[in-house]
C-alpha positions as a Markdown table, in Angstrom:
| # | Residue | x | y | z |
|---|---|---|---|---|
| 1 | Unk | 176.6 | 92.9 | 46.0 |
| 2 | Unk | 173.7 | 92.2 | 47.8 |
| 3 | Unk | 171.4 | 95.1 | 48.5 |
| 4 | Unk | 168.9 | 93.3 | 50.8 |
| 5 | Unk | 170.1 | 95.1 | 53.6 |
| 6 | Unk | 169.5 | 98.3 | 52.8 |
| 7 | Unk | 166.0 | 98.3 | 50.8 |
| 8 | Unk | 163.0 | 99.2 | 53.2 |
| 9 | Unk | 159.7 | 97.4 | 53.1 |
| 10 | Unk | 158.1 | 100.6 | 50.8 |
| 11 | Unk | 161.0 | 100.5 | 47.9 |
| 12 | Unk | 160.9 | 96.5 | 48.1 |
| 13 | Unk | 156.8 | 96.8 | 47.5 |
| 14 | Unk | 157.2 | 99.4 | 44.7 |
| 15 | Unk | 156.6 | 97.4 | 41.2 |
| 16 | Unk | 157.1 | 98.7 | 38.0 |
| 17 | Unk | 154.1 | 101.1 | 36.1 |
| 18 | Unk | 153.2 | 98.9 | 32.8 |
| 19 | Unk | 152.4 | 102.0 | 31.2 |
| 20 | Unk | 155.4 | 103.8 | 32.0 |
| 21 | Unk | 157.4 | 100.9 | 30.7 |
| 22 | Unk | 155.2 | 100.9 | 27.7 |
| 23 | Unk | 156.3 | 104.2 | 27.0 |
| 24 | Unk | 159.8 | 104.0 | 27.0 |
| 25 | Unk | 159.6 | 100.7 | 25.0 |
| 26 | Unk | 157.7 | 103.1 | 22.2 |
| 27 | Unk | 160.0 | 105.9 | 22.6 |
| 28 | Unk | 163.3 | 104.3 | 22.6 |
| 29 | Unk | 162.0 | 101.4 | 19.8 |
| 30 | Unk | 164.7 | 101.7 | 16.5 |
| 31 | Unk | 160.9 | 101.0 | 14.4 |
| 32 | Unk | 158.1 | 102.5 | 14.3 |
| 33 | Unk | 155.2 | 101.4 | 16.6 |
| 34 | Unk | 151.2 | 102.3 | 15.8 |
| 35 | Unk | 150.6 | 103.6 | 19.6 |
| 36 | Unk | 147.1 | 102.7 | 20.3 |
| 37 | Unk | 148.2 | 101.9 | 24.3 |
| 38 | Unk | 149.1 | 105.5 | 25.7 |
| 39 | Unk | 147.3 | 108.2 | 26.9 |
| 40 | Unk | 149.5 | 110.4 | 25.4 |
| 41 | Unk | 147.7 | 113.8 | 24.1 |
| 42 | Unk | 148.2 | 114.9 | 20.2 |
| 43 | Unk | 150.8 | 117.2 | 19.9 |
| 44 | Unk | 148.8 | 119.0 | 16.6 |
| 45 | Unk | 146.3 | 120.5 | 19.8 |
| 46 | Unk | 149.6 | 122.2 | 21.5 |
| 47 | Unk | 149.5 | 125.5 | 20.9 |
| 48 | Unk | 153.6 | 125.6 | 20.6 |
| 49 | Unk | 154.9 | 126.6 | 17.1 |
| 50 | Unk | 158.9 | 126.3 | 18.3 |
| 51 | Unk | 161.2 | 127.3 | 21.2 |
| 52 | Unk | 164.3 | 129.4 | 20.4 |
| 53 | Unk | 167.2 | 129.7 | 23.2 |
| 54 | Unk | 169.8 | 132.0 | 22.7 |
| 55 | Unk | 173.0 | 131.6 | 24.9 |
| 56 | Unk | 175.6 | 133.9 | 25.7 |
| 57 | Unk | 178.3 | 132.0 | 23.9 |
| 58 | Unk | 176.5 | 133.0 | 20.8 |
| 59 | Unk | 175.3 | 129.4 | 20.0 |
| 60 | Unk | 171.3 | 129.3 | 19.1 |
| 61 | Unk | 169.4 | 126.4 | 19.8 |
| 62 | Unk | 165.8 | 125.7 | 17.8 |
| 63 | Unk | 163.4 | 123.4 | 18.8 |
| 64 | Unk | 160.5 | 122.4 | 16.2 |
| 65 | Unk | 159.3 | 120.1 | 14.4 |
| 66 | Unk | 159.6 | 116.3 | 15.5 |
| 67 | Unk | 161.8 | 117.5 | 18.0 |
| 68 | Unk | 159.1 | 120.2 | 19.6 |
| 69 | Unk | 156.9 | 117.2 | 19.3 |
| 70 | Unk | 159.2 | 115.3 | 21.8 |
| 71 | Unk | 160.1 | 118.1 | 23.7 |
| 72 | Unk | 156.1 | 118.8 | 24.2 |
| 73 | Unk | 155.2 | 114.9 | 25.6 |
| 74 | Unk | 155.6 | 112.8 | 28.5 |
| 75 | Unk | 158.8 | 110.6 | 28.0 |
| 76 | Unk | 161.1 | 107.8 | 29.3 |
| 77 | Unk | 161.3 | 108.1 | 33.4 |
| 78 | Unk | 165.0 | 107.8 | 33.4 |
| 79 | Unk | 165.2 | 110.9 | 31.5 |
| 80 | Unk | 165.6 | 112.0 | 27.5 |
| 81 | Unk | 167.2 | 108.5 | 25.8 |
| 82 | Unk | 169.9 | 111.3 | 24.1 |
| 83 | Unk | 170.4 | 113.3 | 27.5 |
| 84 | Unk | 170.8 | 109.9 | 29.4 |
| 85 | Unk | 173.3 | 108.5 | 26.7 |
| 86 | Unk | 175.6 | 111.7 | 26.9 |
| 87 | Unk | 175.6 | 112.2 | 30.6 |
| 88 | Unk | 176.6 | 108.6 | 31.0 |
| 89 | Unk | 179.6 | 109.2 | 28.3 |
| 90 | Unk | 180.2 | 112.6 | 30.6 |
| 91 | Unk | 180.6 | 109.9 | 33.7 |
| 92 | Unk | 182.6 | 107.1 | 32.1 |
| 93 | Unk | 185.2 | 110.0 | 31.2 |
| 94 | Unk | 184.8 | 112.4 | 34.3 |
| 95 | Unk | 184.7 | 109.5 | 36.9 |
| 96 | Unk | 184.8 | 106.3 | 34.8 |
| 97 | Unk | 182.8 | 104.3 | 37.2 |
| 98 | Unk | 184.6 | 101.1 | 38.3 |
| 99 | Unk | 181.9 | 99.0 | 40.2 |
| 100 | Unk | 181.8 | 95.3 | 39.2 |
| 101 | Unk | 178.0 | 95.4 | 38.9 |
| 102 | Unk | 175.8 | 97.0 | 36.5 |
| 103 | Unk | 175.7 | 100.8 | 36.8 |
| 104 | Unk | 172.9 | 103.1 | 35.4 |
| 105 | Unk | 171.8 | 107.1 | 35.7 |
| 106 | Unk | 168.1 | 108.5 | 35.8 |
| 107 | Unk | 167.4 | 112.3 | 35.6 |
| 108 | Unk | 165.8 | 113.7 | 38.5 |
| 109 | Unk | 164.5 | 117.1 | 38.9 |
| 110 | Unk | 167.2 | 118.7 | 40.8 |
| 111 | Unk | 170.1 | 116.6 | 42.5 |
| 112 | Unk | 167.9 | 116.7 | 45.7 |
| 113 | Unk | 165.3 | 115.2 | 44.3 |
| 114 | Unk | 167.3 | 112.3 | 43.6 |
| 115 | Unk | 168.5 | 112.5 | 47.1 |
| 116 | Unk | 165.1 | 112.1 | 48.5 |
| 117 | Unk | 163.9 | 109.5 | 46.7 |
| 118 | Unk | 167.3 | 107.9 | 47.7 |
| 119 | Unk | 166.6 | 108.5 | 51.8 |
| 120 | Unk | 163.0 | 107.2 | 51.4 |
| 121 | Unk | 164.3 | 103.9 | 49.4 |
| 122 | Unk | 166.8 | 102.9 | 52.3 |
| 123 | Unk | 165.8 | 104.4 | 55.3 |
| 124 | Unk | 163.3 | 103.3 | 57.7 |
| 125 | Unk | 161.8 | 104.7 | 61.0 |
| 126 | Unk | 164.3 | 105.3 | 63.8 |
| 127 | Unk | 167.3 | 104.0 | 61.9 |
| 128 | Unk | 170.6 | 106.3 | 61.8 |
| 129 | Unk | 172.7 | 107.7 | 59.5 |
| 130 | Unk | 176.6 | 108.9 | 59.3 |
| 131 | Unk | 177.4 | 112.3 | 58.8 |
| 132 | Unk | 179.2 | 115.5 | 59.5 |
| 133 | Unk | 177.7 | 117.6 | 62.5 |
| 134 | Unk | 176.7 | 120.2 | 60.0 |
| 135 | Unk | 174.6 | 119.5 | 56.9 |
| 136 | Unk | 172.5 | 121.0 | 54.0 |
| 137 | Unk | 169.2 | 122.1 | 55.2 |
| 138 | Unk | 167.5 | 120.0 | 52.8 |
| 139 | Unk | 169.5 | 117.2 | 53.3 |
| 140 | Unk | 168.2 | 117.8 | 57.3 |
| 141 | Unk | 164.2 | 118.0 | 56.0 |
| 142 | Unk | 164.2 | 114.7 | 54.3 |
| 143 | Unk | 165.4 | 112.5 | 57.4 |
| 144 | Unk | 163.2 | 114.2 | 59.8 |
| 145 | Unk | 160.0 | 112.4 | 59.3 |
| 146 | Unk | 162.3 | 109.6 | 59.9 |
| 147 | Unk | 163.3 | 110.7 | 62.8 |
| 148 | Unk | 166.4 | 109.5 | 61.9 |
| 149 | Unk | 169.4 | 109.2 | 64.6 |
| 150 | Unk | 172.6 | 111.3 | 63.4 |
| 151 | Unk | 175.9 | 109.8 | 64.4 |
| 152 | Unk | 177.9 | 112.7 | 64.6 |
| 153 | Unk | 181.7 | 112.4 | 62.4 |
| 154 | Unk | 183.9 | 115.2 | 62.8 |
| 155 | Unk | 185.2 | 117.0 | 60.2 |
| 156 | Unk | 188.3 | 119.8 | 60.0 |
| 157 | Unk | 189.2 | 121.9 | 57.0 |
| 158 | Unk | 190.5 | 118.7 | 54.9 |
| 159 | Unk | 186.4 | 117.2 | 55.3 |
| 160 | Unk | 184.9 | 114.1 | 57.1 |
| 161 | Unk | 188.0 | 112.7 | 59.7 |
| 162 | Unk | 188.3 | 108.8 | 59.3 |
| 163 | Unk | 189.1 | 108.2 | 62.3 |
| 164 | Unk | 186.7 | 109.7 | 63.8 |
| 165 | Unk | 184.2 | 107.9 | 61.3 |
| 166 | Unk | 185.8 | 104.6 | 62.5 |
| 167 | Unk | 185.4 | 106.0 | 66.1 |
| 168 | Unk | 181.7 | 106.2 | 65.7 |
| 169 | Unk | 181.0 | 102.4 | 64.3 |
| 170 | Unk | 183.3 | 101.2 | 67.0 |
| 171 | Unk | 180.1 | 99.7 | 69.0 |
| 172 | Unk | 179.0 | 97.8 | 66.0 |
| 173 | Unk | 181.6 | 94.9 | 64.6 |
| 174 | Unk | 182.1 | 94.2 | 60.8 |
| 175 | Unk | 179.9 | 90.9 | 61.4 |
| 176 | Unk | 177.1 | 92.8 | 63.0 |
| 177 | Unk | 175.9 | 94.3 | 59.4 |
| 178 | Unk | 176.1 | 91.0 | 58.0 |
| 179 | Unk | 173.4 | 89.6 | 60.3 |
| 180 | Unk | 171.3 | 92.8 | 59.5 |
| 181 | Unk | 171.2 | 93.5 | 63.4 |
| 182 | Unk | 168.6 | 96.5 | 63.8 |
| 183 | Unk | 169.7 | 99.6 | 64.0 |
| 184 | Unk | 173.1 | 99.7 | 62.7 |
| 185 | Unk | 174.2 | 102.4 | 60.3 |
| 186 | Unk | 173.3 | 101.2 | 56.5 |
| 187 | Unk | 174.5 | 105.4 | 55.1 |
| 188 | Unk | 177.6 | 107.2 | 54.9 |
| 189 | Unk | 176.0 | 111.3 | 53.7 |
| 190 | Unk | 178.8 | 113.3 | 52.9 |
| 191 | Unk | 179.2 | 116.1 | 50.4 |
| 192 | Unk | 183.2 | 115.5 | 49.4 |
| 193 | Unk | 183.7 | 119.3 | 47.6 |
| 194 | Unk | 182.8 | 122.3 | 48.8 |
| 195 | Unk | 180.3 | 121.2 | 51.7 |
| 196 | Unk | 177.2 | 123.2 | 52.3 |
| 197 | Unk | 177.3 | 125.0 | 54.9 |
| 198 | Unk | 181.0 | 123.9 | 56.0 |
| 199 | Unk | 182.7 | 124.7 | 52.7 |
| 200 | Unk | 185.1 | 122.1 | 53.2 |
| 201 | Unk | 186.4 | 119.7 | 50.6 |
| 202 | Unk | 187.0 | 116.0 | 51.4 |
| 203 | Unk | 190.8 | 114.9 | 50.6 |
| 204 | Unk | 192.2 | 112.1 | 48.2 |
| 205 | Unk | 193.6 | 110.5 | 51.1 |
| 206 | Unk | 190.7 | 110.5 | 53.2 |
| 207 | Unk | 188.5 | 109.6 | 50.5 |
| 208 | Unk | 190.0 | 106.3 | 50.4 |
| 209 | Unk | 189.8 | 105.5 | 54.2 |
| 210 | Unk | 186.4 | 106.4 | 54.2 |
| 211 | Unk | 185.3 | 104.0 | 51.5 |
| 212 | Unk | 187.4 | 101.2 | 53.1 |
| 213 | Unk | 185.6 | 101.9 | 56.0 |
| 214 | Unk | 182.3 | 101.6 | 54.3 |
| 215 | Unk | 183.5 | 98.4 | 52.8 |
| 216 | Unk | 184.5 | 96.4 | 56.4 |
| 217 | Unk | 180.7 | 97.9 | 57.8 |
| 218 | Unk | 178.9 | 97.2 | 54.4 |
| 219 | Unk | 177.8 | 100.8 | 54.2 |
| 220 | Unk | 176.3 | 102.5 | 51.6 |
| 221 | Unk | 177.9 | 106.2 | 50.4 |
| 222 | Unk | 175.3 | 108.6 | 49.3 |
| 223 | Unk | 177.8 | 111.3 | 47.6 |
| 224 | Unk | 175.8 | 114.9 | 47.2 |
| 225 | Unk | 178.5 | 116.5 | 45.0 |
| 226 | Unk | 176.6 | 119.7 | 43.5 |
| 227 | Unk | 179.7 | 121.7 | 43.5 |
| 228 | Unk | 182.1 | 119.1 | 41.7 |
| 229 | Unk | 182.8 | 121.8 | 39.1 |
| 230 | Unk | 182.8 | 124.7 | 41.0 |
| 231 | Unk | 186.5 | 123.8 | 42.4 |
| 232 | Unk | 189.0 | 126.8 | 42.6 |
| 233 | Unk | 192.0 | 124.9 | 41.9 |
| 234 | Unk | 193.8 | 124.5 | 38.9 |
| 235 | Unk | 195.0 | 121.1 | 40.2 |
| 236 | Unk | 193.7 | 117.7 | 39.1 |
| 237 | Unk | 190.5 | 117.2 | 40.6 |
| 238 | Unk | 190.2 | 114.2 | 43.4 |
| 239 | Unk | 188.8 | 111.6 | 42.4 |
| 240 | Unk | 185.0 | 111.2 | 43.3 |
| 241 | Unk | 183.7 | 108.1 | 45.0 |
| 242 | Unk | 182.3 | 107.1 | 42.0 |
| 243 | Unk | 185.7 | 106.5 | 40.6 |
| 244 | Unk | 186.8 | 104.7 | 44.1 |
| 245 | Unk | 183.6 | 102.1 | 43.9 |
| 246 | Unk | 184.6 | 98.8 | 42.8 |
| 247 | Unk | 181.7 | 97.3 | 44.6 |
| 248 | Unk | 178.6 | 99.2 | 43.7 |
| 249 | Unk | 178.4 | 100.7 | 47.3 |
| 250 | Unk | 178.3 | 104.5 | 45.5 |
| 251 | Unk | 175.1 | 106.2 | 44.5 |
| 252 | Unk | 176.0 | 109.7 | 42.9 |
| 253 | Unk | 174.7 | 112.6 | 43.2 |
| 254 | Unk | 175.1 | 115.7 | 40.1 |
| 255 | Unk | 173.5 | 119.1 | 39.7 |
| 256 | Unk | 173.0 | 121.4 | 36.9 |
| 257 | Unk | 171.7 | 124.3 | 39.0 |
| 258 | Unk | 175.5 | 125.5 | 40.4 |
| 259 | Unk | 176.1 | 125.4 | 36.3 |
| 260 | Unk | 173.5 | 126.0 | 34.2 |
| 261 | Unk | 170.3 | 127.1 | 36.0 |
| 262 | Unk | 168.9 | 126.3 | 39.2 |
| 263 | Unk | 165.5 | 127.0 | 37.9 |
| 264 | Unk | 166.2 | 124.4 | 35.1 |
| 265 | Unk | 165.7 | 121.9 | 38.2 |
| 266 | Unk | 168.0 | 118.8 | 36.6 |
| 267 | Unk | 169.9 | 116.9 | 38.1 |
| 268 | Unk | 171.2 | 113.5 | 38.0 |
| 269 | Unk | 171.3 | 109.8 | 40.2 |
| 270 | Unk | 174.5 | 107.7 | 39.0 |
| 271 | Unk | 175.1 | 104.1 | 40.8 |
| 272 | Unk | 174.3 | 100.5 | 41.0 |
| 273 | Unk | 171.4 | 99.4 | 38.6 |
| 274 | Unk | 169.6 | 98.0 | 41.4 |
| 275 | Unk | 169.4 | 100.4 | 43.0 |
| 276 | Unk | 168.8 | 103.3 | 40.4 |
| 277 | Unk | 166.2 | 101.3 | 39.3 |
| 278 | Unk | 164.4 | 101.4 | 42.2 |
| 279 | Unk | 164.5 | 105.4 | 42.6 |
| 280 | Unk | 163.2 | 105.2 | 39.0 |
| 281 | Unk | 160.2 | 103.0 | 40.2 |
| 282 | Unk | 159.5 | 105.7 | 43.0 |
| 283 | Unk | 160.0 | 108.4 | 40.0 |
| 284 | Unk | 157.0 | 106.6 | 37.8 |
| 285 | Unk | 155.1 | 106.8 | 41.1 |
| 286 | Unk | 155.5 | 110.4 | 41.6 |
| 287 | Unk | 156.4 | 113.1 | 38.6 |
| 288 | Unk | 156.6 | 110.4 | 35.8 |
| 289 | Unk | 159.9 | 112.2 | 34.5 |
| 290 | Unk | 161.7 | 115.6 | 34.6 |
| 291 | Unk | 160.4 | 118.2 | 32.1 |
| 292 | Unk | 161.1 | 117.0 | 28.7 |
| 293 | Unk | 161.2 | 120.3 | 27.3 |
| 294 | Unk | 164.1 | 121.3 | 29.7 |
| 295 | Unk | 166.0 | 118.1 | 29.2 |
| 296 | Unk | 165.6 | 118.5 | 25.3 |
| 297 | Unk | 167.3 | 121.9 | 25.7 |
| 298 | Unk | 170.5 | 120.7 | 28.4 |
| 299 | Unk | 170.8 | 117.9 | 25.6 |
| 300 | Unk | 171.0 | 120.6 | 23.0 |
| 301 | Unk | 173.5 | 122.9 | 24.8 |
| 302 | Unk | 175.4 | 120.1 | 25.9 |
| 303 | Unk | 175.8 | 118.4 | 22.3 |
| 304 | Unk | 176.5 | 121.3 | 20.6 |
| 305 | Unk | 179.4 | 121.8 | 23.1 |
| 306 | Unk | 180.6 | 119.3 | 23.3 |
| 307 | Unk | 182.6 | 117.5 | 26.9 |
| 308 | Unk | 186.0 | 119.7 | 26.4 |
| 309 | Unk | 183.4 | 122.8 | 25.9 |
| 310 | Unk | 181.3 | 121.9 | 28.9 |
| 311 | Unk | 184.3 | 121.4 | 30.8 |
| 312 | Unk | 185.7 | 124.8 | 29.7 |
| 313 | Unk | 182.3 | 126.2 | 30.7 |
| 314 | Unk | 182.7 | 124.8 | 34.0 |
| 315 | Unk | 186.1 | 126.1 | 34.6 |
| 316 | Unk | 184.7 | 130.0 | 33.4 |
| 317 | Unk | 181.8 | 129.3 | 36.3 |
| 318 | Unk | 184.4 | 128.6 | 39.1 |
| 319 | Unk | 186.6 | 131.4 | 38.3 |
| 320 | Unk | 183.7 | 133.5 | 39.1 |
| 321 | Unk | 183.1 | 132.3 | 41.9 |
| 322 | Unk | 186.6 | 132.1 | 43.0 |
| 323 | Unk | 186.9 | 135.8 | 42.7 |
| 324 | Unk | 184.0 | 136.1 | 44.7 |
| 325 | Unk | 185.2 | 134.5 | 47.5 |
| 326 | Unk | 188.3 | 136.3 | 47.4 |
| 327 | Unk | 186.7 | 139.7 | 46.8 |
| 328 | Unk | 184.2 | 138.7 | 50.2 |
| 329 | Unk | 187.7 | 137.5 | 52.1 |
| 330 | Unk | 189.1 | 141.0 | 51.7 |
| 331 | Unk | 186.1 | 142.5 | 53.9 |
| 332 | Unk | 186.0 | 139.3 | 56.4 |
| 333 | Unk | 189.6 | 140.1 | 57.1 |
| 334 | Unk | 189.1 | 144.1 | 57.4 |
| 335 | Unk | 186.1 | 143.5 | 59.5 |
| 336 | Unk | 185.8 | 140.4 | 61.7 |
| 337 | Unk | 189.5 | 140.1 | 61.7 |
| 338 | Unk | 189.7 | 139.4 | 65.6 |
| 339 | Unk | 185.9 | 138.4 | 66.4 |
| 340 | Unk | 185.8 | 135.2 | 64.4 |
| 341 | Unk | 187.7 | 132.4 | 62.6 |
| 342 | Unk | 186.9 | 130.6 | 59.4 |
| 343 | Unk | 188.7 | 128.5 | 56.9 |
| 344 | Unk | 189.3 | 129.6 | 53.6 |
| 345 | Unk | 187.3 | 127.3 | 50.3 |
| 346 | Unk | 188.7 | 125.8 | 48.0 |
| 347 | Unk | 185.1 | 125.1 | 46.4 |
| 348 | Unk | 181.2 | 126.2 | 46.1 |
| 349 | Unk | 179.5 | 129.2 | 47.3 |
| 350 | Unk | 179.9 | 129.2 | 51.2 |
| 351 | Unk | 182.3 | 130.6 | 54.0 |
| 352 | Unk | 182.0 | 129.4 | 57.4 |
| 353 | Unk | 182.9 | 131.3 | 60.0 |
| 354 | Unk | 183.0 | 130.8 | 63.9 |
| 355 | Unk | 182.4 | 133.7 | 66.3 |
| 356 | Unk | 184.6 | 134.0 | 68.9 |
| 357 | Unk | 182.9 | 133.9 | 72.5 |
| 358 | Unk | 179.3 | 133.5 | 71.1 |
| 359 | Unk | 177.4 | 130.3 | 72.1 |
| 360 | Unk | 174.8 | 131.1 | 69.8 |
| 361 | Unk | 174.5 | 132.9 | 66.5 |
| 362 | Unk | 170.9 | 132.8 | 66.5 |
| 363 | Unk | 169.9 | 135.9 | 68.4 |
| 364 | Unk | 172.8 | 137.9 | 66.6 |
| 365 | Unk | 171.5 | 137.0 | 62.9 |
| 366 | Unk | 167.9 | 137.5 | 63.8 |
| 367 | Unk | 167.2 | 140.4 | 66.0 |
| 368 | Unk | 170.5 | 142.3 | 65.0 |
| 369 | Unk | 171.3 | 141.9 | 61.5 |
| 370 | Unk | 168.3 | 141.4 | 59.8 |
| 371 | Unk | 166.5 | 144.7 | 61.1 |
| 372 | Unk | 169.6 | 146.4 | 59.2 |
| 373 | Unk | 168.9 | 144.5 | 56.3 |
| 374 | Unk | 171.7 | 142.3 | 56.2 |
| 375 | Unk | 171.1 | 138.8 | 56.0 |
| 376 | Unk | 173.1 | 135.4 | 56.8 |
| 377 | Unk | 172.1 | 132.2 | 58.1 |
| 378 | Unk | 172.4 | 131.0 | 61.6 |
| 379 | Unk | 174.6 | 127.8 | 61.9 |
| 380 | Unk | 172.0 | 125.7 | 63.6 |
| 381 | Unk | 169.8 | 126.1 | 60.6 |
| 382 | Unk | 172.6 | 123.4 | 59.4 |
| 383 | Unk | 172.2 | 120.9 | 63.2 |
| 384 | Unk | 169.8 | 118.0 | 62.9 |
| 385 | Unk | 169.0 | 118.4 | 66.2 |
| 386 | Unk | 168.8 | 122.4 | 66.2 |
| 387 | Unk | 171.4 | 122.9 | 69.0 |
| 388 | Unk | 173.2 | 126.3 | 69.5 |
| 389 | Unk | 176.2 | 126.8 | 67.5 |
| 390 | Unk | 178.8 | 130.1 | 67.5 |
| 391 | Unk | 178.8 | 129.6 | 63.5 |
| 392 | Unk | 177.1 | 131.7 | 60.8 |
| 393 | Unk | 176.8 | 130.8 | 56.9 |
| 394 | Unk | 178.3 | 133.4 | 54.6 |
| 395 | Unk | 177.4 | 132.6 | 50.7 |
| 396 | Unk | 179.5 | 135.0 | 48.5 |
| 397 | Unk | 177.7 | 133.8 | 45.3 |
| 398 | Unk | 175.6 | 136.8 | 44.5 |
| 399 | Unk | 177.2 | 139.9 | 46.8 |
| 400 | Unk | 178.4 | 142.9 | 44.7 |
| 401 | Unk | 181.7 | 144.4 | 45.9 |
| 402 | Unk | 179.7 | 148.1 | 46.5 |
| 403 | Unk | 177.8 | 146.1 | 49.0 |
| 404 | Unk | 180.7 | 144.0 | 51.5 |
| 405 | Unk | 182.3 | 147.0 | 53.0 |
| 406 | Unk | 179.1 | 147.9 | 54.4 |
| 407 | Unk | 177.8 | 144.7 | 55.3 |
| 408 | Unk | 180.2 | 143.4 | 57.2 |
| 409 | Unk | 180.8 | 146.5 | 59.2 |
| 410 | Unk | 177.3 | 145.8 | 60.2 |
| 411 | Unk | 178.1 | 142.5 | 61.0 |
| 412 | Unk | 180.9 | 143.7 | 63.1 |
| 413 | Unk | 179.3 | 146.2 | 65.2 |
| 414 | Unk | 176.6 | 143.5 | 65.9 |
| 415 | Unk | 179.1 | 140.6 | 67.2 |
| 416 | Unk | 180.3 | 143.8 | 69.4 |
| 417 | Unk | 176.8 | 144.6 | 70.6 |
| 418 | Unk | 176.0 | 140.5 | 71.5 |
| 419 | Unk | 179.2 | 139.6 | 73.4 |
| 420 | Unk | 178.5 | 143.0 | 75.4 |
């Protein structure tokens, strides 16, 4: 596949650091190397005698010695060579990646990092990009200072609508993005489970027409898929565009921070060597590599589980979530039952809801519920273009069940006091 099209004049000038090469040649070389070339500080002046992590499973990781020493120095860009190894055995068995090109992964701290540095590698000024009408607020803060046009696809409770994705990219023809005409769509943004804010998870079907979509308009799919574990269903889950990308037209993004930590800040980039590679160039530019200390740990938790244990792990984190949305539902229905509408998730941390006969939620979230110490988030926090919206974000993910009868009788009496 060619990627010419989609490469802006920054990534294309990026070139790689020798040294930063150098150092991953050292590191990951099956011999020993005398290292006169780095500027790598001597681990005897760290003042770190060993790290000890006890978990709650009872397992007990210990770092020390040769493996403190790694843990302690700057390392490989792409990541930890035994954290990138696993995670890419984790893919080939989660999503076994189907792409008839090369595929790679880097680490990157936090998926949104590797999100970023994904936007600033394809995107240029003024160019647009396809997407729901509601999105992540960081997702939003990254195009911005491109002032990037959003081509609006709606979405209902089964995720982004096809044919309303085909509806958008009728004014361009298949042939158009094979002349590179300016200013046609080169992204597809969607988060396929569990949508922040929408809640929303993409379905099988749809996931299919959407990457034959992006296939006839040459489109790139930048999947942001933070909650893939967090799913409430004990069904099999869909299959991720990863797994639908024969082409290589797929760049991936995971999170640890739904699973692990979110202060951990790892996450990971999975997709076309090409273009992986050049996020990696843009990572030796900027933070080098994600802490090796943390990554040494993930690699430790992760090894000692093993994938089935992980996977179980997983499964423990989104029946706890699951009953927190169903423990929040019970007080949405007692109290806004009536003054709103909202789906129900199937996935992630976040209930949408609609207020019936409010243009604007804004005013009601602001000046209303946060003087009574309540707090939720306005839905055009979540608009590109910060129009008025009747929606509100509810996240259920750290409420206590002592605390949702009260708070959403306070939310109840202020809908009551707006619409007056």
């Amino acid at each position: 596949m060619d990627y010419s099209r989609f490469l802006n004049q920054m990534s294309l000038a990026r070139q790689p650091s020798a040294l930063r090469e150098l150092t991953k040649l050292i590191i990951t070389s099956p011999f020993p190397i005398t290292n006169l070339s780095n500027g790598m500080p001597n681990h005897l002046t760290f003042p770190f005698e060993s790290v000890h992590v006890n978990l709650k499973n009872g397992q007990k990781i210990s770092i020390d010695g040769t493996l403190l020493n790694t843990a302690l120095q700057y390392g490989p860009t792409d990541g930890y060579p035994k954290l990138v190894s696993l995670l890419k055995d984790y893919q080939k068995q989660i999503h076994n990646p189907q792409m008839q090109v090369d595929w790679s992964l880097a680490l990157t701290a936090g998926s949104q990092d590797g999100l970023s540095k994904a936007l600033e590698m394809l995107l240029d000024k003024d160019d647009c990009i396809l997407a729901e009408e509601y999105a992540y607020t960081g997702t939003i803060a990254i195009l911005r200072p491109f002032n990037a046009s959003h081509l609006k696809v709606k979405g209902d409770s089964d995720g982004m609508i096809p044919e309303s994705l085909r509806d958008v990219l009728k004014k361009w023809s298949p042939s158009d993005v094979k002349n590179n005409v300016r200013g046609v769509p080169k992204i597809i943004y969607i988060v396929p489970n569990g949508g922040n804010p929408v809640g929303t998870s993409t379905s099988v079907k749809r996931r299919r027409e959407i990457y034959k979509i992006a296939q006839e308009y040459n489109l790139l799919i930048l999947e942001d898929d933070p909650y893939y574990f967090v799913q409430f269903h004990e069904l099999e889950k869909a299959p991720s565009f990863l797994s639908l990308d024969t082409d290589g037209r797929v760049l991936r993004f995971d999170s640890f921070s739904k699973i692990l930590s979110a202060g951990i800040r790892v996450g990971f980039v999975t997709g076309p060597q090409p273009l992986v590679h050049r996020i990696i160039l843009h990572l030796q530019a900027s933070q080098m590599h994600v802490s090796s200390l943390i990554q040494v740990i993930v690699h430790e938790f992760l090894a000692g589980l093993t994938l089935d244990g992980f996977l179980k792990h997983t499964k423990q984190v989104a029946l706890f979530y699951k009953s927190q949305r169903d423990m929040t539902l019970k007080y949405v229905e007692k109290w806004l039952t009536g003054l709103a509408e909202w789906n129900v998730p199937e996935c992630g941390m976040f209930l949408w809801v609609k207020v019936l006969g409010l243009q604007d939620t804004s005013n009601l979230i602001t000046n209303r519920c946060l003087p009574r110490r309540i707090a939720f988030l306005h839905g055009r926090a979540f608009t590109f273009d910060d129009h008025p919206t009747p929606y509100l974000r509810i996240s259920y993910s750290l409420i206590r069940e002592e605390e949702l009868d009260m708070a959403f009788k306070i939310l109840a009496e202020a809908i009551q006091e707006e619409l007056q």
